[in-house]
Rosetta silent file (secondary structure, phi, psi, omega in degrees, C-alpha in Angstrom):
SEQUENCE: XXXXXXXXXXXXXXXXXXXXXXXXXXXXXXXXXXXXXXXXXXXXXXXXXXXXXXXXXXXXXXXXXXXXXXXXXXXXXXXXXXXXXXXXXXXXXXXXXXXXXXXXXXXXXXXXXXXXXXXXXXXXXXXXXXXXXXXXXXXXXXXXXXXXXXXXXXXXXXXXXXXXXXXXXXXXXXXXXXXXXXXXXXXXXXXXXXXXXXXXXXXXXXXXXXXXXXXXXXXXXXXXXXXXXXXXXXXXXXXXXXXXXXXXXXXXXXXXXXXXXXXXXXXXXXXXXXXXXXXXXXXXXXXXXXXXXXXXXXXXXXXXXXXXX
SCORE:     score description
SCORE:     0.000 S_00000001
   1 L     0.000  138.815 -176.955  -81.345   19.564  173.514 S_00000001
   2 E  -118.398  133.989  167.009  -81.706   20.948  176.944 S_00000001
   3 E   -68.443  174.445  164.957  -82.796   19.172  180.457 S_00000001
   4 L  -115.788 -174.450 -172.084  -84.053   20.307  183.321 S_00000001
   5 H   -68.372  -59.166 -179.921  -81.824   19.271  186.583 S_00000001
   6 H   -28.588  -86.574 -129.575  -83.699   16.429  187.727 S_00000001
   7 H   -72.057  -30.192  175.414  -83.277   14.641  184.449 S_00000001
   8 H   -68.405   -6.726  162.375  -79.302   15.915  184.455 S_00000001
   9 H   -70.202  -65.120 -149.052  -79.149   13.955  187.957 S_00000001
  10 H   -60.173  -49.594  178.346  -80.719   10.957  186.828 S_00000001
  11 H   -66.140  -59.705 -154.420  -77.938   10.909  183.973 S_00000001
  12 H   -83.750  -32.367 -176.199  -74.890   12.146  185.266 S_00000001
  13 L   102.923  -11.604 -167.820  -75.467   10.243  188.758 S_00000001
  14 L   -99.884  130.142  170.722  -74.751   13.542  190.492 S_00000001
  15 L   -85.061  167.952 -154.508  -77.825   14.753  192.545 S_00000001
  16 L   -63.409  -33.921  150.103  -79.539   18.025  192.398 S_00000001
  17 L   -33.054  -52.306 -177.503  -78.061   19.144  195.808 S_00000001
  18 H   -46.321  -85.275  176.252  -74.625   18.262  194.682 S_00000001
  19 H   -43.425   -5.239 -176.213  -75.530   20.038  191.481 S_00000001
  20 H  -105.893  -74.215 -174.894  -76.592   23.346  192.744 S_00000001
  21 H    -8.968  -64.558 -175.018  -73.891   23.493  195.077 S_00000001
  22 H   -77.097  -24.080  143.926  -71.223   23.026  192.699 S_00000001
  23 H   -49.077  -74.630  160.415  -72.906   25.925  190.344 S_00000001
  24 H   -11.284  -97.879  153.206  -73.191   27.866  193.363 S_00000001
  25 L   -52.252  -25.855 -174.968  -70.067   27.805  195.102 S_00000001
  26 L  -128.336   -7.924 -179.746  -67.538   26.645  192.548 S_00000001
  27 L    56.442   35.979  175.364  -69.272   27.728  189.246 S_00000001
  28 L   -99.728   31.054  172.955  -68.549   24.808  187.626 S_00000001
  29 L  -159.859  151.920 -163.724  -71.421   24.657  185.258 S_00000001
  30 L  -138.172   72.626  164.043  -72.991   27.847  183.967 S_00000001
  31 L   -44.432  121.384  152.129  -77.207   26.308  182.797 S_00000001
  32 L   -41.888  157.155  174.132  -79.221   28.341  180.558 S_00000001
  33 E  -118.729  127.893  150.979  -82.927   29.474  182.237 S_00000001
  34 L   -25.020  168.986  175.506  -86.256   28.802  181.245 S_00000001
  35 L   -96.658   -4.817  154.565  -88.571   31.876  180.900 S_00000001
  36 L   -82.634    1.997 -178.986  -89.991   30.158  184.243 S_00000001
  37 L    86.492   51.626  161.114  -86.075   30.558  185.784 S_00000001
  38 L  -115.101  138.998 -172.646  -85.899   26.920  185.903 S_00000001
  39 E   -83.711  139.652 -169.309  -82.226   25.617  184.658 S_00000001
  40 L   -93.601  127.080  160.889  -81.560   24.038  181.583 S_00000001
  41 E  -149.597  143.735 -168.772  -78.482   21.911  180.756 S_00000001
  42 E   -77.211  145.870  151.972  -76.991   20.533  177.609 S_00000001
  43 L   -19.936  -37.149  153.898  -75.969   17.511  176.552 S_00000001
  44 L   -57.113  -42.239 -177.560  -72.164   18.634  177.179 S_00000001
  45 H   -88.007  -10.686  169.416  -72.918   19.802  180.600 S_00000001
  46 H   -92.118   -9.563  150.031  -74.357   16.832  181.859 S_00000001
  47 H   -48.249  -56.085 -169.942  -71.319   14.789  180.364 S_00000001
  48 H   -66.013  -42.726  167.403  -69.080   17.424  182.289 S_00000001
  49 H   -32.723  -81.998  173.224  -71.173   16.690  185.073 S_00000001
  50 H   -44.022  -39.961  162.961  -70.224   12.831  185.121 S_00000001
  51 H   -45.937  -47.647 -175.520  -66.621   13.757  184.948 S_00000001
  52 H  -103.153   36.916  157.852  -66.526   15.647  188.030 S_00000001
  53 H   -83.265  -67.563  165.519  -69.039   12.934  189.582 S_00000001
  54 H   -28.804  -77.328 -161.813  -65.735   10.289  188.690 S_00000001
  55 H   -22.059  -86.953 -155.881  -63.412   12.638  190.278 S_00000001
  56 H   -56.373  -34.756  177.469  -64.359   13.231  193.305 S_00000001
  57 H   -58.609  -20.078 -174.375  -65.685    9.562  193.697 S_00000001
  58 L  -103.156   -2.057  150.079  -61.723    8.944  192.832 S_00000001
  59 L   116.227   87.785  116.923  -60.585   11.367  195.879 S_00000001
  60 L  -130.131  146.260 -153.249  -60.423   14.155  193.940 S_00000001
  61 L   -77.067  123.331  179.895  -61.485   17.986  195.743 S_00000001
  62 L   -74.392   -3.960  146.017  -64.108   19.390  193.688 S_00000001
  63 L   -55.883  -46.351 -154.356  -62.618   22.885  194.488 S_00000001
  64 L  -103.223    4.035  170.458  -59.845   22.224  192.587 S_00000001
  65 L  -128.316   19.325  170.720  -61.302   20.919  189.223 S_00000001
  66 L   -56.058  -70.151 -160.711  -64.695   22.824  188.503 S_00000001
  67 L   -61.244   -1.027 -169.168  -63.110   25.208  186.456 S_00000001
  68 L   -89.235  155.197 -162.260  -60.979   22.648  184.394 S_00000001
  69 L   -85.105 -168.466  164.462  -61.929   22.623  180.776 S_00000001
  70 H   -44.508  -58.889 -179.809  -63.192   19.530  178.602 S_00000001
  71 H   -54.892  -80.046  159.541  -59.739   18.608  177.715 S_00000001
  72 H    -5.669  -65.254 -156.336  -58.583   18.633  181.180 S_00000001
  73 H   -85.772  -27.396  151.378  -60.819   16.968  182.962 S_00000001
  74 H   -21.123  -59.383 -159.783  -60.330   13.836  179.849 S_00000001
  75 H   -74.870 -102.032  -90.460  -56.645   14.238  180.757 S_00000001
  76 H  -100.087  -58.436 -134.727  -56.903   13.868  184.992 S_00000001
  77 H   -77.408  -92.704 -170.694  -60.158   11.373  184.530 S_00000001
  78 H   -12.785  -81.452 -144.923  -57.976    9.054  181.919 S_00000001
  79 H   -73.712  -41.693  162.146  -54.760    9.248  184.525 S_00000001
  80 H   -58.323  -34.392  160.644  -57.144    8.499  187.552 S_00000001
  81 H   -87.802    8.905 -177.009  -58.538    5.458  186.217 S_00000001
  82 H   -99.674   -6.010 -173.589  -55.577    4.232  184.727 S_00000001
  83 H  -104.130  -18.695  174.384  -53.636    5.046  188.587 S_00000001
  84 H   -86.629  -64.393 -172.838  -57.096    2.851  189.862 S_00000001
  85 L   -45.879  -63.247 -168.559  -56.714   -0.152  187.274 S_00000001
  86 H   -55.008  -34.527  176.129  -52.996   -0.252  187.878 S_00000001
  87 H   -60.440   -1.857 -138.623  -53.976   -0.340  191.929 S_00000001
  88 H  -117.387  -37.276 -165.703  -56.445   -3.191  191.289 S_00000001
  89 H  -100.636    4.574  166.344  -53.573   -4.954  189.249 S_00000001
  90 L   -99.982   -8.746  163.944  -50.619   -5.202  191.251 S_00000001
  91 L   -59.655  101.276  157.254  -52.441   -5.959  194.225 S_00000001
  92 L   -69.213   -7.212  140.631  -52.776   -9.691  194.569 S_00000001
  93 L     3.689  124.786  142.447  -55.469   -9.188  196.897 S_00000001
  94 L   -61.626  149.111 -172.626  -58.562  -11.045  196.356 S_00000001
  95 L   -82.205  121.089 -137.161  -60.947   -9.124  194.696 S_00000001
  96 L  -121.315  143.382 -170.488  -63.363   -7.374  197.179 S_00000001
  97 L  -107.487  -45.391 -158.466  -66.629   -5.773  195.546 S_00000001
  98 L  -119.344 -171.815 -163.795  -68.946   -4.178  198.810 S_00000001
  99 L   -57.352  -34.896 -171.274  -68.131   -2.276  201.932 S_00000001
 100 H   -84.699  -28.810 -158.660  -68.310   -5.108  204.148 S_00000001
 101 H   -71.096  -12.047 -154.269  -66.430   -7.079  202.126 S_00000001
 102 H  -104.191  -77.382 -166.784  -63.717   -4.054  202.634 S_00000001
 103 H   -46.394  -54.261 -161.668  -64.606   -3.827  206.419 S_00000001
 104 H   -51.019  -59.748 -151.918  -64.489   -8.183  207.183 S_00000001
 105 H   -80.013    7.573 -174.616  -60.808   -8.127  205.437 S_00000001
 106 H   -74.424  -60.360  159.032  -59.589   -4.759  206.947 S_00000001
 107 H   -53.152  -22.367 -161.860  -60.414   -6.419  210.449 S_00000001
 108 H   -92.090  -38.148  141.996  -59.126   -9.692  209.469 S_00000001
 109 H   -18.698  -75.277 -165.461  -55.572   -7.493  208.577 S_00000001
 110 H   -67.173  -21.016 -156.237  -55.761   -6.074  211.899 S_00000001
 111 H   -93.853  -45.822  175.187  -56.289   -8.902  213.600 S_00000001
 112 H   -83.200    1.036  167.206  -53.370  -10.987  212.289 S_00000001
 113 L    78.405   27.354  162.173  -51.151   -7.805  213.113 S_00000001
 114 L   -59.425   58.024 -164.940  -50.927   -7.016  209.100 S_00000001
 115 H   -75.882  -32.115  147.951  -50.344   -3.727  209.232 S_00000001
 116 H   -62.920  -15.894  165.958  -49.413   -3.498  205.613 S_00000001
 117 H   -81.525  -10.546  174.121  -52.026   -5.423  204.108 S_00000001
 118 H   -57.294  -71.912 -152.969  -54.255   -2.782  206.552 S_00000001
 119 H   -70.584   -9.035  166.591  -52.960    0.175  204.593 S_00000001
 120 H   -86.471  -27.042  158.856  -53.046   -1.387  200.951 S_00000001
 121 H   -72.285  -26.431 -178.737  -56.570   -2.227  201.981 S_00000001
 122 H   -72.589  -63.622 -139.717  -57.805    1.184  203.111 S_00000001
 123 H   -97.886   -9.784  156.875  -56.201    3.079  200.122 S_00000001
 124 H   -61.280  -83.592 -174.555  -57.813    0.367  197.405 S_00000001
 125 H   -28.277  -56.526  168.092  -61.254    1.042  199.129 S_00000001
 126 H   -52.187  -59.812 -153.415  -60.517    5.358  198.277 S_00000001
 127 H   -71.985  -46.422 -172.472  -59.639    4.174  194.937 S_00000001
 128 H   -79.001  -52.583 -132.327  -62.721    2.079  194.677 S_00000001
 129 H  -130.266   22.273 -148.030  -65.375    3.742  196.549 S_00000001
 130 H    42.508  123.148 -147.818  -63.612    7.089  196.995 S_00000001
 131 H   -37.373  -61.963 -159.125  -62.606    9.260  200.107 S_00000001
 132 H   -58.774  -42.818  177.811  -66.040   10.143  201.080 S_00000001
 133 H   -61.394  -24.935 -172.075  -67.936    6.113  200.396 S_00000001
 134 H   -87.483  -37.190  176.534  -64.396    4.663  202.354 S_00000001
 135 H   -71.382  -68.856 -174.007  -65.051    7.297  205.210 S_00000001
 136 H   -40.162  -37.207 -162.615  -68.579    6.260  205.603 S_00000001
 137 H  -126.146   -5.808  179.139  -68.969    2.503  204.776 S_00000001
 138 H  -137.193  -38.850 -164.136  -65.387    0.943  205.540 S_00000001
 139 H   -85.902  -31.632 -173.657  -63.234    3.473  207.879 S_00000001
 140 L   -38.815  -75.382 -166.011  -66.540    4.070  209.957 S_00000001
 141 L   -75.369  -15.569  177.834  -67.891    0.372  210.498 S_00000001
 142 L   -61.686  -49.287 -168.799  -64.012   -0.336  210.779 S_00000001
 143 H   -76.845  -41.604  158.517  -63.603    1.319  213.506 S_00000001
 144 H  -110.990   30.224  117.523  -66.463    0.138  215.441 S_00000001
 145 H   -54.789  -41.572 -152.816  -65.627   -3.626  214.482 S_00000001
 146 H   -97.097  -56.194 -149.425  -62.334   -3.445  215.709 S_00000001
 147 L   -67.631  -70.916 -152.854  -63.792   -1.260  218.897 S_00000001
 148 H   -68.874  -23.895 -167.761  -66.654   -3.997  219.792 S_00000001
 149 H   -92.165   13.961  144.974  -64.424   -7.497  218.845 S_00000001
 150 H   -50.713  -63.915 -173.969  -62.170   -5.542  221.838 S_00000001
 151 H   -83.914  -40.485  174.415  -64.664   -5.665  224.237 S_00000001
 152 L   -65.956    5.162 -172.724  -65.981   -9.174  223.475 S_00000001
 153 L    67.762   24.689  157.100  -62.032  -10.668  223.511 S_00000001
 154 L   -78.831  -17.891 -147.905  -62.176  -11.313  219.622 S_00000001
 155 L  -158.292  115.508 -172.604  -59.837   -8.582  218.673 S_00000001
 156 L   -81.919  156.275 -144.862  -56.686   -8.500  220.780 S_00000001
 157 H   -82.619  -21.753 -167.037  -55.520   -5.126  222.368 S_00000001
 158 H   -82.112  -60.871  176.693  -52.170   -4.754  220.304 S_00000001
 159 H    -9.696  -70.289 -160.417  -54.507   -5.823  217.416 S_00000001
 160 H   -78.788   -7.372 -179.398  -56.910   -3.115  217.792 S_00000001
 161 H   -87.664  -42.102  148.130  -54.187   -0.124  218.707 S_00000001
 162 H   -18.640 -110.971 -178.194  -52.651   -1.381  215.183 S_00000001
 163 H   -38.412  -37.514  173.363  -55.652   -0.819  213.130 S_00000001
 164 H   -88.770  -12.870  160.502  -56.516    2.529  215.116 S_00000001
 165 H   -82.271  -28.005  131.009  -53.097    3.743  214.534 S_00000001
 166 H    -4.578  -58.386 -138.797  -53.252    2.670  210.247 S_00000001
 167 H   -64.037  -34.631 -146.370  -56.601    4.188  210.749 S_00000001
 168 H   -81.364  -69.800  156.986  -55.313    7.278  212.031 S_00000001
 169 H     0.754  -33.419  179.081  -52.556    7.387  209.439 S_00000001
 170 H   -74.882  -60.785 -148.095  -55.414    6.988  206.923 S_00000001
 171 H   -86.321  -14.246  178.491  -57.638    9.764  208.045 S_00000001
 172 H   -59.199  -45.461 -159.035  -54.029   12.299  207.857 S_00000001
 173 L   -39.529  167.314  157.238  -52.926   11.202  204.363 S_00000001
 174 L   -98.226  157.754  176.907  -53.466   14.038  201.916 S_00000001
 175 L   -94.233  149.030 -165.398  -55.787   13.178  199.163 S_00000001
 176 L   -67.672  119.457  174.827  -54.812   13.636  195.562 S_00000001
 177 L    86.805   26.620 -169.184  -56.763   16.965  194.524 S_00000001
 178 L  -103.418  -13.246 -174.762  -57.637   17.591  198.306 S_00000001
 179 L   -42.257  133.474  168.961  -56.053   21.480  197.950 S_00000001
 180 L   -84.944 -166.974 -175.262  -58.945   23.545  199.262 S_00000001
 181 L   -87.412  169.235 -163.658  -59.981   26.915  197.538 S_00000001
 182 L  -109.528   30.813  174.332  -58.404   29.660  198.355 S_00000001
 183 L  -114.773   38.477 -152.980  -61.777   31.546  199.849 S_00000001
 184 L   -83.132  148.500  153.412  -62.455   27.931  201.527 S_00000001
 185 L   -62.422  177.386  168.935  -64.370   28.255  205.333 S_00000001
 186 E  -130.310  132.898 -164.590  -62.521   27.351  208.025 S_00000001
 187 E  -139.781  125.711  175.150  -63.582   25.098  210.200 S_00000001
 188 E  -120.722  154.695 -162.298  -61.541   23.876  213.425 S_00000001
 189 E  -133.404  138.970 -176.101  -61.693   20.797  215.322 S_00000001
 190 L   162.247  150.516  164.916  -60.832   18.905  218.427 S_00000001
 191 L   -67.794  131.257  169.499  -62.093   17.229  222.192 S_00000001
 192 L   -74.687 -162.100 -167.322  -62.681   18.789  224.997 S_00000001
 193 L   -67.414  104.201  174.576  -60.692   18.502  228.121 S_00000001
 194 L   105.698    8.939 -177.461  -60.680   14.582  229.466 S_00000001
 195 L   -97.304  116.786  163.595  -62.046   13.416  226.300 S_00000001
 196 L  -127.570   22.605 -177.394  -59.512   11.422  224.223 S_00000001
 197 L   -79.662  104.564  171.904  -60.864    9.496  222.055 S_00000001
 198 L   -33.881  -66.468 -165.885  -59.894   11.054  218.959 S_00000001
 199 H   -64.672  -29.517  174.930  -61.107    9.060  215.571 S_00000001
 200 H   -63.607  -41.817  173.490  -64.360   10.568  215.563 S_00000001
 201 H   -82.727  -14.691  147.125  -62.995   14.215  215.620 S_00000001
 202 H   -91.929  -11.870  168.018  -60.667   13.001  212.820 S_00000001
 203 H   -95.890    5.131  166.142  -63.064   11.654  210.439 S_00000001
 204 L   -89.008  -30.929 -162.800  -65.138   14.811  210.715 S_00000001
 205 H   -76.869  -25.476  175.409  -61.773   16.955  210.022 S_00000001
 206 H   -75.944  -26.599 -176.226  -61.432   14.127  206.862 S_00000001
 207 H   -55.022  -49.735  171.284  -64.764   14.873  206.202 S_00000001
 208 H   -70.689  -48.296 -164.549  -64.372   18.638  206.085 S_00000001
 209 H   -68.913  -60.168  171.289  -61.450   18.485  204.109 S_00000001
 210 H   -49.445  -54.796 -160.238  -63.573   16.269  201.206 S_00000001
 211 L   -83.845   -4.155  165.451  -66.227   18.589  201.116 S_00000001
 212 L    69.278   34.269  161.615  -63.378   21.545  200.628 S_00000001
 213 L   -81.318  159.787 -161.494  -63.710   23.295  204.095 S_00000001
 214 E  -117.837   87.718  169.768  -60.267   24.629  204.982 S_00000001
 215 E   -99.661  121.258  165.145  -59.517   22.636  208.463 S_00000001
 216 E   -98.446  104.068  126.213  -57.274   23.020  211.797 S_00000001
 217 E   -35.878   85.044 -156.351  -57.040   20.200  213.756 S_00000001
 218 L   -72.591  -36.237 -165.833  -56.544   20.484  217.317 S_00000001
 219 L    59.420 -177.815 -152.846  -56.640   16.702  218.307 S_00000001
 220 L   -81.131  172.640  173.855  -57.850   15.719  221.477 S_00000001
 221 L    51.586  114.501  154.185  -58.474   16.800  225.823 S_00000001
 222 L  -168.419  136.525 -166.689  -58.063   20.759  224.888 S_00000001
 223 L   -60.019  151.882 -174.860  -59.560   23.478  227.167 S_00000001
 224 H   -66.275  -45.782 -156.835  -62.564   25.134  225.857 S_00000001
 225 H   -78.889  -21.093  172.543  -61.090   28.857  226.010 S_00000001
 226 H   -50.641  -57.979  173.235  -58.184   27.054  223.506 S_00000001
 227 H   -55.903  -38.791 -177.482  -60.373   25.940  221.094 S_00000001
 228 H   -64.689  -50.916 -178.660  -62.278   29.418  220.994 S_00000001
 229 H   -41.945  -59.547 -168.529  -58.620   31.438  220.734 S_00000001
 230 H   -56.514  -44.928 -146.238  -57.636   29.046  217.417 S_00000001
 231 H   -97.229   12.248  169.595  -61.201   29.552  215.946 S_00000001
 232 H  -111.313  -34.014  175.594  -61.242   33.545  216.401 S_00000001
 233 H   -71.738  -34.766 -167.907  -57.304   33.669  215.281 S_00000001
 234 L   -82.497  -42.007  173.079  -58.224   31.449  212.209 S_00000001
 235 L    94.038   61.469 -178.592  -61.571   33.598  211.827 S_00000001
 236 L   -83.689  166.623  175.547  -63.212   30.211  211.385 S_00000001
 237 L  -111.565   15.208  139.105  -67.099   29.700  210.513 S_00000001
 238 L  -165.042  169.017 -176.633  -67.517   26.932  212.569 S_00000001
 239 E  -127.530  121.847 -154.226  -66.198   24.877  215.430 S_00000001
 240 E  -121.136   79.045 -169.936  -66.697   21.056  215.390 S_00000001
 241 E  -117.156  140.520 -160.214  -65.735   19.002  218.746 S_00000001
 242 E  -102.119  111.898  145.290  -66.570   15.112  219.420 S_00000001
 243 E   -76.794  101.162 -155.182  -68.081   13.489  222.665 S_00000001
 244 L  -117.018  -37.545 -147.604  -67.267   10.131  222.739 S_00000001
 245 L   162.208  107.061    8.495  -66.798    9.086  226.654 S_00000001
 246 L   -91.228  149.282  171.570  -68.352    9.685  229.368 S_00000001
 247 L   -84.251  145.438 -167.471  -71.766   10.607  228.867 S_00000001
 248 L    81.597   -5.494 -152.975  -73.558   13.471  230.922 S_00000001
 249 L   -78.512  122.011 -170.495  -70.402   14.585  232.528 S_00000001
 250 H   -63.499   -6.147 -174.492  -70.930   18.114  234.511 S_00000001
 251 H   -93.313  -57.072 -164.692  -67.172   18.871  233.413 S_00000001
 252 H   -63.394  -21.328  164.215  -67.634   18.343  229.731 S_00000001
 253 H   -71.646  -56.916 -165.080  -71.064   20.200  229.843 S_00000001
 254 H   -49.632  -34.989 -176.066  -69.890   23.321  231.652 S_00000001
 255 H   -67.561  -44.690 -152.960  -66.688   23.403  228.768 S_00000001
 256 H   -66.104  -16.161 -177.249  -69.378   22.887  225.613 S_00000001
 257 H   -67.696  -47.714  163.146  -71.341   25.636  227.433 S_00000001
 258 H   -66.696   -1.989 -146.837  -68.266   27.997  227.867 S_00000001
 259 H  -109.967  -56.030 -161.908  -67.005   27.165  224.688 S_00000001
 260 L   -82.272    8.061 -173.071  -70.067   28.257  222.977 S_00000001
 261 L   -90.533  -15.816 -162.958  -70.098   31.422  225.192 S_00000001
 262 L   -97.107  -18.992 -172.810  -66.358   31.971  224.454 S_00000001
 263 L   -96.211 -173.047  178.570  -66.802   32.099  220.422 S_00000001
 264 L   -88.958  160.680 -152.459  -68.461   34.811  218.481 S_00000001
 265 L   -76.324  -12.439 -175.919  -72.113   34.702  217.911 S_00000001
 266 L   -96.445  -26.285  178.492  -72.046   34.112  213.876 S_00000001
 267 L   -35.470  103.425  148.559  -69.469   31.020  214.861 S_00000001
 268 L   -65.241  132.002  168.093  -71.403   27.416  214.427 S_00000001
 269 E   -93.403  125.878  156.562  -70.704   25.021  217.567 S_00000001
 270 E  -124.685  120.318  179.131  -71.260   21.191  215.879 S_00000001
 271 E  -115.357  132.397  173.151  -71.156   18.768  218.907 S_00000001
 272 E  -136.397  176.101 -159.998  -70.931   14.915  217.558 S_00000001
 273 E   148.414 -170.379  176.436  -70.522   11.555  219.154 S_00000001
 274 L  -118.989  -17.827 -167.656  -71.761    8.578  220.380 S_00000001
 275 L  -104.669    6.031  173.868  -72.666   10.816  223.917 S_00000001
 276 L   -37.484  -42.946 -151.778  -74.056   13.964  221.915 S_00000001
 277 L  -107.116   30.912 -179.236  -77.103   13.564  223.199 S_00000001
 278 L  -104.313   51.381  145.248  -76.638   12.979  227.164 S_00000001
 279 L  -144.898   71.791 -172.763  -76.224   17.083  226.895 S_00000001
 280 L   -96.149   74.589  105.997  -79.445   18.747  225.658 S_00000001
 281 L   -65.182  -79.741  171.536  -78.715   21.503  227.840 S_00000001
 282 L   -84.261   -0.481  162.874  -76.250   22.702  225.617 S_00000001
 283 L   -71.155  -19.467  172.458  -77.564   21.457  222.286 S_00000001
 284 L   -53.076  -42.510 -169.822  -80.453   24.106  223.408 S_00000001
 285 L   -60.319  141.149  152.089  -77.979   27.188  222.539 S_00000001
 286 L   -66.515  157.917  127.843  -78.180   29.145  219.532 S_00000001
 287 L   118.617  -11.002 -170.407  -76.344   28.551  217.286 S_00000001
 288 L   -75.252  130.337  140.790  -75.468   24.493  218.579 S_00000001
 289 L  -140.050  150.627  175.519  -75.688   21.565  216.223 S_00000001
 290 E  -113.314  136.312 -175.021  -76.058   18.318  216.657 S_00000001
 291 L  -102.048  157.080  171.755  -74.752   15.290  214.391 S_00000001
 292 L  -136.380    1.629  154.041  -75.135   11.889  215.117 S_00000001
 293 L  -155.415  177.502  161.361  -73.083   10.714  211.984 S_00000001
 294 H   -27.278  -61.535 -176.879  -71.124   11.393  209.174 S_00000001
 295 H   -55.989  -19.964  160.369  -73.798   11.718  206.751 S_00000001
 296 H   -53.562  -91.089  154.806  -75.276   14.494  209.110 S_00000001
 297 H    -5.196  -54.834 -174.495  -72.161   16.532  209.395 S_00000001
 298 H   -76.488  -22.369  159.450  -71.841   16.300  205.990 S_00000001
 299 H   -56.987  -56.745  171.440  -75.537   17.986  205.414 S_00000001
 300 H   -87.834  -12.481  177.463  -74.764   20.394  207.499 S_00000001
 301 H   -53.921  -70.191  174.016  -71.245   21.459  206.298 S_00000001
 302 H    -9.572  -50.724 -171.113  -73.004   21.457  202.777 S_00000001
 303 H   -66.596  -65.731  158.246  -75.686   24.271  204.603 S_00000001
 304 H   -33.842  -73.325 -144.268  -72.582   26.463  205.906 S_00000001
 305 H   -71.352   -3.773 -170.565  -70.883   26.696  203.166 S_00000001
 306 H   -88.387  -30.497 -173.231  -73.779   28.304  200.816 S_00000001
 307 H   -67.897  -36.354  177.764  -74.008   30.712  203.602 S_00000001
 308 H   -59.690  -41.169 -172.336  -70.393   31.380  204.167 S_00000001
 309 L   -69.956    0.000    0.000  -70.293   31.927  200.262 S_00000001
């Protein structure tokens, strides 16, 4: 019996974006067509579907398993939940079900200057909610708990330089099945010059990385003409840099302005932040986008990459 996509979302859990994509770019499902061209998929392929819905929800890069066969993807999906079960059961941890419930005891960790019960909490949450649900809903909200119980005195300073070094340790790790392809974009990353707040330009480079862009990290305060040199030597398809602090600042506009003046004209500039949007000057430029969160970023990577392919 054959579906149409919608109904192969609704089953498999994977949604029809998702699902095109990964036809698209990675070929990992090959639908029959109606005689209107609308796609058809079998009972097998929306089973194959839910497999590499598991994966990736279990950190694994959906570049590197489309192409695996039935039998495969049994074998890695059996050895990933059985490497999740065993994580759930050697852990004496109480047993934490939602995000916040992730987020209160990650802070609570940080707070008592746990830094191993930090990093056994972070890589349960991947396990649980996968790399992409743990960047969004626990490393995110983590980050500005920890940030905000700073400024109110709640969260003590060695406390919170703990938990943002864990986190940063976190957003480095490699992820099991994280290999990109090997016709992946490239996308480089990094702050300009006086900016140094960091974690935001690493959880887009973690971000990139999930979603199977090919990334160079720059890390943070780096000159505009710097940034341009790596992303014309790498022959990247986009350039991604984070504004965090101060907002408006005539130095930091004049770099995103030269910056986007310094790359080539097919190049995407992505400006993100908590201060994107004290520069609509330069968000004005072709060719400029602006994110205001993960889930953004991740829309637009998604956008690149059909174009790139």
């Amino acid at each position: 019996m054959q579906h149409t996509i919608k109904i192969a979302s609704h089953q498999s859990g994977v949604s029809e974006h998702v699902i095109r994509i990964w036809e698209r770019r990675y070929c990992a499902l090959s639908p029959c067509r109606s005689g209107t061209n609308r796609r058809l998929y079998s009972e097998c392929e929306i089973e194959r579907l839910r497999a590499l819905g598991e994966l990736t929800a279990l950190g694994h890069r959906i570049s590197s398993i489309a192409k695996l066969d039935k039998e495969a993807l049994e074998q890695l999906l059996a050895q990933a939940r059985a490497r999740r079960d065993h994580t759930f059961t050697v852990d004496a941890s109480p047993p934490l079900q939602s995000h916040s419930d992730y987020v209160k005891a990650c802070t609570e960790a940080a707070v008592d200057f746990d830094g191993e019960r930090l990093r056994r909490l972070l890589h349960r949450a991947r396990v649980q909610f996968g790399q992409r649900g743990t960047l969004l809903s626990v490393v995110t909200p983590l980050i500005h708990a920890l940030g905000h119980g700073w400024q109110e005195g709640a969260v003590r300073t060695g406390a919170e330089h703990l938990g943002t070094a864990i986190i940063r340790e976190y957003l480095l790790a490699p992820v099991a099945g994280s290999q990109c392809g090997e016709n992946a974009p490239e996308i480089v990353i990094a702050t300009p010059s006086g900016e140094v707040h960091e974690l935001g330009a690493m959880l887009a480079a973690s971000t990139a990385r999930d979603l199977g862009w090919s990334v160079t990290y720059l890390g943070p305060n780096l000159p505009s003409e710097e940034i341009a040199a790596c992303a014309k030597a790498r022959n990247a398809k986009a350039v991604a840099v984070s504004v965090v602090y101060p907002g408006g600042s005539p130095g930091v506009t004049q770099q995103l302005s030269d910056l986007r003046r310094a790359l080539p004209s097919q190049v995407a500039l992505i400006i993100g932040g908590r201060v994107v949007d004290t520069y609509p000057d330069v968000l004005k430029q072709n060719h400029v986008h602006c994110i205001s969160d993960l889930s953004d970023l991740e829309d637009l990577l998604a956008k690149l990459s059909c174009k790139a392919a």
